[in-house]
C-alpha positions as CSV (number, residue, x, y, z in Angstrom):
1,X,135.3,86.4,118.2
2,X,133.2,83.8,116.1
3,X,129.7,83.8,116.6
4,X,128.2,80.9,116.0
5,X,124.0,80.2,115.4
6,X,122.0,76.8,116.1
7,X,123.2,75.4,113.1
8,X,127.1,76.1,114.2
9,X,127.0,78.6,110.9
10,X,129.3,81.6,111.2
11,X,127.0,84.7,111.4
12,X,127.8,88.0,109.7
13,X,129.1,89.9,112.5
14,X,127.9,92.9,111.3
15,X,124.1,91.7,111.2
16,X,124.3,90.2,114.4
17,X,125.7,93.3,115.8
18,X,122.3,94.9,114.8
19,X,120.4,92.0,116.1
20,X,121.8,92.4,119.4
21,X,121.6,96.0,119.9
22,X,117.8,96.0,118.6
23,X,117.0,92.5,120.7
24,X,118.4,94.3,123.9
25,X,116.0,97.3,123.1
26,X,113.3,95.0,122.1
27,X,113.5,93.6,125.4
28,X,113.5,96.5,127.4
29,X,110.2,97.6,126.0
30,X,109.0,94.8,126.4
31,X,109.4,94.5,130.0
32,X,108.0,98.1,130.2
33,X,105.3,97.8,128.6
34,X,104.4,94.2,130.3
35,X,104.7,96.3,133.9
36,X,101.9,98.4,132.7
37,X,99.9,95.8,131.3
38,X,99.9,94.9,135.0
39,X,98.2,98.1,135.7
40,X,96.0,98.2,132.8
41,X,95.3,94.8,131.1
42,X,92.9,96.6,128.5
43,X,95.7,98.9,127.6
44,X,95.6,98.3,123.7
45,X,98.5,99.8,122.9
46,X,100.6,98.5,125.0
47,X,99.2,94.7,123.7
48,X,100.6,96.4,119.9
49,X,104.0,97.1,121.5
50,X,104.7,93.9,122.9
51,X,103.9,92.1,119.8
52,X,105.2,94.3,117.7
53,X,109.0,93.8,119.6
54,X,108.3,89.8,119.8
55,X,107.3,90.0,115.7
56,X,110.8,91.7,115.0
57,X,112.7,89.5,117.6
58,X,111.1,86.2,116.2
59,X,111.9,87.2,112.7
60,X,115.3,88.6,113.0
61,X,116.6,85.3,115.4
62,X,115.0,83.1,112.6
63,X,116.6,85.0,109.8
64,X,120.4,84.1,112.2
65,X,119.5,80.3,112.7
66,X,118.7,80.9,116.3
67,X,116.3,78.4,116.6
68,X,115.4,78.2,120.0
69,X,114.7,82.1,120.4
70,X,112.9,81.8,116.9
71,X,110.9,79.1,119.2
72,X,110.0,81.0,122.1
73,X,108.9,84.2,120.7
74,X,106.8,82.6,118.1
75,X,105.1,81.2,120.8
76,X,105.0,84.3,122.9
77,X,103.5,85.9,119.5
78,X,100.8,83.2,119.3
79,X,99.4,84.0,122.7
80,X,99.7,87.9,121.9
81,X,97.7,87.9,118.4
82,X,95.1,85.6,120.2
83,X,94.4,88.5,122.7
84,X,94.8,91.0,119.9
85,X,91.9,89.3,118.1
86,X,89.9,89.3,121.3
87,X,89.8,85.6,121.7
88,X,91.9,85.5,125.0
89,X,91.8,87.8,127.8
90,X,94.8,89.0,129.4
91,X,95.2,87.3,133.6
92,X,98.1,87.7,135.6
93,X,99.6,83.9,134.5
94,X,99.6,85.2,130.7
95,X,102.0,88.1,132.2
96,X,103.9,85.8,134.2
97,X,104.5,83.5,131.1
98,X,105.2,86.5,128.9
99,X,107.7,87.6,131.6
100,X,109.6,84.2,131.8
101,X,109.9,83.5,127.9
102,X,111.4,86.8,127.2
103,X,114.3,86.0,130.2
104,X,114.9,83.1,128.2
105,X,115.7,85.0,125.1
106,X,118.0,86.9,127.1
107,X,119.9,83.7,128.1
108,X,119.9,82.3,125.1
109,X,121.1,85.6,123.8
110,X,123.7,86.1,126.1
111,X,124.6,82.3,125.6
112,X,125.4,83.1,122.5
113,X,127.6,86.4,122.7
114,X,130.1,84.5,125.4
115,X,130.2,81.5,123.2
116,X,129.9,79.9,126.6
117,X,128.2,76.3,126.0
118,X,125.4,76.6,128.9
119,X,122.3,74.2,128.6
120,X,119.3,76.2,129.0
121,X,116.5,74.0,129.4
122,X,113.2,75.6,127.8
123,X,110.9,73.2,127.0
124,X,109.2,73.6,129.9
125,X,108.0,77.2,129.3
126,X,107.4,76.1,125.5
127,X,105.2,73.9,126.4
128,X,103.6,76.6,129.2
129,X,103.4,79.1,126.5
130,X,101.4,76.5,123.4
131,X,99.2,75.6,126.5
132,X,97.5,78.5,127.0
133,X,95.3,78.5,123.5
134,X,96.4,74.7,122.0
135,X,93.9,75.6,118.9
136,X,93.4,78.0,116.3
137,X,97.9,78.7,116.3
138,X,99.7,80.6,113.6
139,X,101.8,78.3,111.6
140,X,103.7,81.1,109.9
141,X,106.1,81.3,112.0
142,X,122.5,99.7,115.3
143,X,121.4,102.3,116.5
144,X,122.0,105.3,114.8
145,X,122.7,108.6,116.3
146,X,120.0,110.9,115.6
147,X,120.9,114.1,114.1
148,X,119.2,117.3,113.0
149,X,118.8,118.2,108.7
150,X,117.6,121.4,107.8
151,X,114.7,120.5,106.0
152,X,114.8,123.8,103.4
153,X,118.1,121.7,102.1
154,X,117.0,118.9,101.9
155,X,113.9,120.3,99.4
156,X,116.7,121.8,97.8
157,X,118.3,118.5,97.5
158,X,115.0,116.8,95.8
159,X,114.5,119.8,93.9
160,X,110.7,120.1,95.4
161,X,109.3,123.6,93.8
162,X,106.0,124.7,95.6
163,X,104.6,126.2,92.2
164,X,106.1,123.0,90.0
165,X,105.4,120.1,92.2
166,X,105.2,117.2,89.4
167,X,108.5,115.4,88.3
168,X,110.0,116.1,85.4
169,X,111.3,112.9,83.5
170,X,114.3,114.3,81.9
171,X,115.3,115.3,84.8
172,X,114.5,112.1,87.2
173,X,118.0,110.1,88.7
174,X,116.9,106.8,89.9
175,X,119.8,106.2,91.5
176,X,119.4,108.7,93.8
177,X,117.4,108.7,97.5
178,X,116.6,109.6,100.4
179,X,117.5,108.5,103.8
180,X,115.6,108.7,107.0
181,X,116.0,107.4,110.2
182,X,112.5,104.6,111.2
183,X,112.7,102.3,114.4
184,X,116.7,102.4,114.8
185,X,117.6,101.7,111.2
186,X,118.1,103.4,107.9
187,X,115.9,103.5,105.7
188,X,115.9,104.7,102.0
189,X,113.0,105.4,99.3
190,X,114.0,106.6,95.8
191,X,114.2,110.4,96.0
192,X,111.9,110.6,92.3
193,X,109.0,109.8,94.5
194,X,109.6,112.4,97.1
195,X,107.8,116.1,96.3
196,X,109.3,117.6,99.8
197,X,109.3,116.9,103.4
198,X,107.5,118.5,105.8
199,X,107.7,119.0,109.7
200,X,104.7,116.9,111.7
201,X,101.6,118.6,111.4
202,X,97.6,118.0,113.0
203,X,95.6,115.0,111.2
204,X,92.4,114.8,110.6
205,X,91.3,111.2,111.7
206,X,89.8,109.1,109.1
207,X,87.0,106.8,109.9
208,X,87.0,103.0,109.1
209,X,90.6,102.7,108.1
210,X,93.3,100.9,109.2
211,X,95.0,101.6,112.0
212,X,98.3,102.9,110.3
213,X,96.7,105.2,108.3
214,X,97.1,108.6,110.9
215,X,94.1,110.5,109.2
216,X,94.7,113.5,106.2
217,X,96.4,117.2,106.3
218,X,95.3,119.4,104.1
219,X,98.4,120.8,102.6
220,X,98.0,123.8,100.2
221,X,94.6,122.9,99.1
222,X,95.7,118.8,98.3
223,X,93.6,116.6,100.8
224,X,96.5,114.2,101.3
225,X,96.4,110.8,103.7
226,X,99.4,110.3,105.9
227,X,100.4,106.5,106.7
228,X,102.5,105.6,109.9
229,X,105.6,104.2,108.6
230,X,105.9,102.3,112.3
231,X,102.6,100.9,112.0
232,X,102.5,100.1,108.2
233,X,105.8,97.9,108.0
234,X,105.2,96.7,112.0
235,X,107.9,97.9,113.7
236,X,107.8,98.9,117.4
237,X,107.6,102.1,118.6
238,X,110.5,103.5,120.3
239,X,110.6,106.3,122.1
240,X,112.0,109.1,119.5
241,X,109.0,110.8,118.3
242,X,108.6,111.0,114.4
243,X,109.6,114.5,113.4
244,X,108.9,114.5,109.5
245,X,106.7,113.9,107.1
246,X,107.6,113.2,103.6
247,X,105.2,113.8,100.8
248,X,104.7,111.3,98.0
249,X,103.9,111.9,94.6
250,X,102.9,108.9,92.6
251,X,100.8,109.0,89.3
252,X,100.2,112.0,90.6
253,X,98.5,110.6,94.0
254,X,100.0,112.5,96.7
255,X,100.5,110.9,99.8
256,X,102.5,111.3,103.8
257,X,105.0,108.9,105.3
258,X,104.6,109.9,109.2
259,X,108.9,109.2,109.7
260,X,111.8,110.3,112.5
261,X,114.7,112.0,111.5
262,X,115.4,112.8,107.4
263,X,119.0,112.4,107.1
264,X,120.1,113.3,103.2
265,X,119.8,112.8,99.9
266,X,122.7,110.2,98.4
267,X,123.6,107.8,95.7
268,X,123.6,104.7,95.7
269,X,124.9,101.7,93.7
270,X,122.2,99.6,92.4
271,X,124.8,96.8,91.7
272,X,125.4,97.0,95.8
273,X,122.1,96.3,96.7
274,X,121.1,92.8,98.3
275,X,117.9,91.1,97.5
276,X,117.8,88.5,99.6
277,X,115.2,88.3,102.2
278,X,118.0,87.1,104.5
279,X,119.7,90.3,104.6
280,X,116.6,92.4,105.7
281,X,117.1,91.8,109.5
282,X,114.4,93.8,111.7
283,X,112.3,94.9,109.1
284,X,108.8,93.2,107.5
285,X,110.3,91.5,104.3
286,X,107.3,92.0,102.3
287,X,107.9,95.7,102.7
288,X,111.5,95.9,101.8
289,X,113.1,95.6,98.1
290,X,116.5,95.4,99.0
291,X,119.2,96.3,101.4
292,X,122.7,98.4,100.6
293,X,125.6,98.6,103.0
294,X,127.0,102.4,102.9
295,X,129.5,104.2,105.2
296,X,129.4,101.6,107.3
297,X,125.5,101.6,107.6
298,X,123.1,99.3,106.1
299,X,120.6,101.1,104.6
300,X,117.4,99.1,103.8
301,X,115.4,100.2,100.7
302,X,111.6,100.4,101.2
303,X,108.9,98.8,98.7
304,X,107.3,101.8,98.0
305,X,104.1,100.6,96.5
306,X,103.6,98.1,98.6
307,X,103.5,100.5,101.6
308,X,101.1,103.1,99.9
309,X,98.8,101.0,98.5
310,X,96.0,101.5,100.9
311,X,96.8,105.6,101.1
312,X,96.5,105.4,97.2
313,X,92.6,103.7,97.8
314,X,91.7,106.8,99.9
315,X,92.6,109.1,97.4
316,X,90.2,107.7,95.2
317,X,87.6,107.7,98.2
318,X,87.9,111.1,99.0
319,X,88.0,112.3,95.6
């Protein structure tokens, strides 16, 4: 079956494959979290999810051409960041908009998949939507089956060495790394980075920080600051609870990526990997260097520095 965007482009079936499995989890939290925002309007976190899922719908339906879902969310988004910022208050018309605009995307989506030619007329909940707050508006505009790794091989793997933690040059293979599991896709950072992985442990909050940054462990006498990888490169948060954490060493700054599921350790083919920002479908480009497609899987390879840079400022602060 041809599946064709907006622009009457043939998609990728593979990357819309991935769009419509994360759209149609997207949406479900969505609607979950929107029925408890009808319980508790002040519910915070709740207001993160939402726009979280309408961020990575809005970005991913852009990157495919699929204008009108691009419109609607980025719209839907608007309203959201306007109550993040405290400058709109949440009343049961917001909901009801909210509500409507995502069953649009799901038409449109499921327009789309039949290749059946229906005329959905939404220009009357765009307009509903850019009514609410007509100044101060942004301009910007697969799931994989989770399994277990023994963690004690997959240090064996990186080589980590709890007496001889620092990397070795000789000895580094960049193109080796390793591959975890973060909101539904696979990830990959490059394993010289990596000093070991280590099972979720208690944080010690940090004040005046951004909200991504979990708190600190202490782990064997390094004070080290862990960074959610959810909230860092903002992605949703599904329900699988992160499992890992894997320990950074860089210039000789330690620092924890709060993760799910560490897969393995593999090679890759730097001549394989994609650069363009149109292959890095449900993840924050700025935060991605470049995507690889590998036994079947795309496996998208994280900006490293990028992500840290803020854990890497602690350090010094804390020193």
């Amino acid at each position: 079956m041809a599946l064709i965007s907006d622009n009457n482009e043939l998609l990728d079936e593979a990357y819309f494959r991935i769009f419509l499995e994360s759209t149609e989890e997207y949406i479900q939290y969505i609607e979950e979290h929107l029925l408890d925002l009808e319980k508790d309007p002040d519910n915070q976190k709740n207001i993160r999810e939402i726009f979280r899922c309408i961020h990575s719908i809005k970005g991913d339906s852009g990157l495919l051409g699929l204008k009108r879902v691009e419109k609607i969310t980025h719209e839907m988004e608007n309203i959201l960041d306007h109550i993040r910022e405290g400058r709109l208050s949440i009343t049961s018309d917001i909901l009801d908009l909210i509500f409507q605009g995502t069953e649009f995307v799901k038409c449109h989506v499921k327009n789309i998949v039949t290749g059946i030619e229906k005329k959905i007329n939404d220009e009357d909940i765009v307009t509903a939507l850019q009514s609410i707050n007509p100044s101060d508006r942004r301009t910007d505009h697969v799931k994989i089956e989770s399994h277990y790794i023994n963690l004690n091989e997959i240090n064996q793997e990186i080589g980590h060495k709890k007496n001889t933690p620092e990397i070795i040059p000789d000895t580094i293979n960049y193109n080796k790394y390793l591959i975890f599991k973060l909101a539904n896709q696979q990830c990959a950072i490059p394993i010289h980075y990596v000093q070991e992985v280590i099972d979720i442990v208690q944080f010690t909050k940090v004040p005046y920080v951004e909200d991504y940054i979990e708190g600190v462990i202490n782990l064997r006498g390094y004070i080290i600051p862990v960074i959610d990888l959810y909230k860092r490169c903002n992605l949703p948060q599904l329900e699988s609870i992160p499992q890992n954490i894997l320990i950074i060493n860089n210039n000789k700054n330690k620092i924890g990526l709060k993760l799910d599921d560490v897969y393995s350790v593999e090679e890759l083919d730097k001549n394989n990997i994609y650069t363009s920002e149109q292959c890095f479908l449900g993840m924050d480009h700025q935060f991605v260097s470049g995507v690889i497609k590998q036994n079947e899987q795309l496996i998208f390879i994280l900006k490293l520095d990028k992500i840290i840079d803020r854990g890497q400022q602690i350090i010094k602060n804390i020193s």
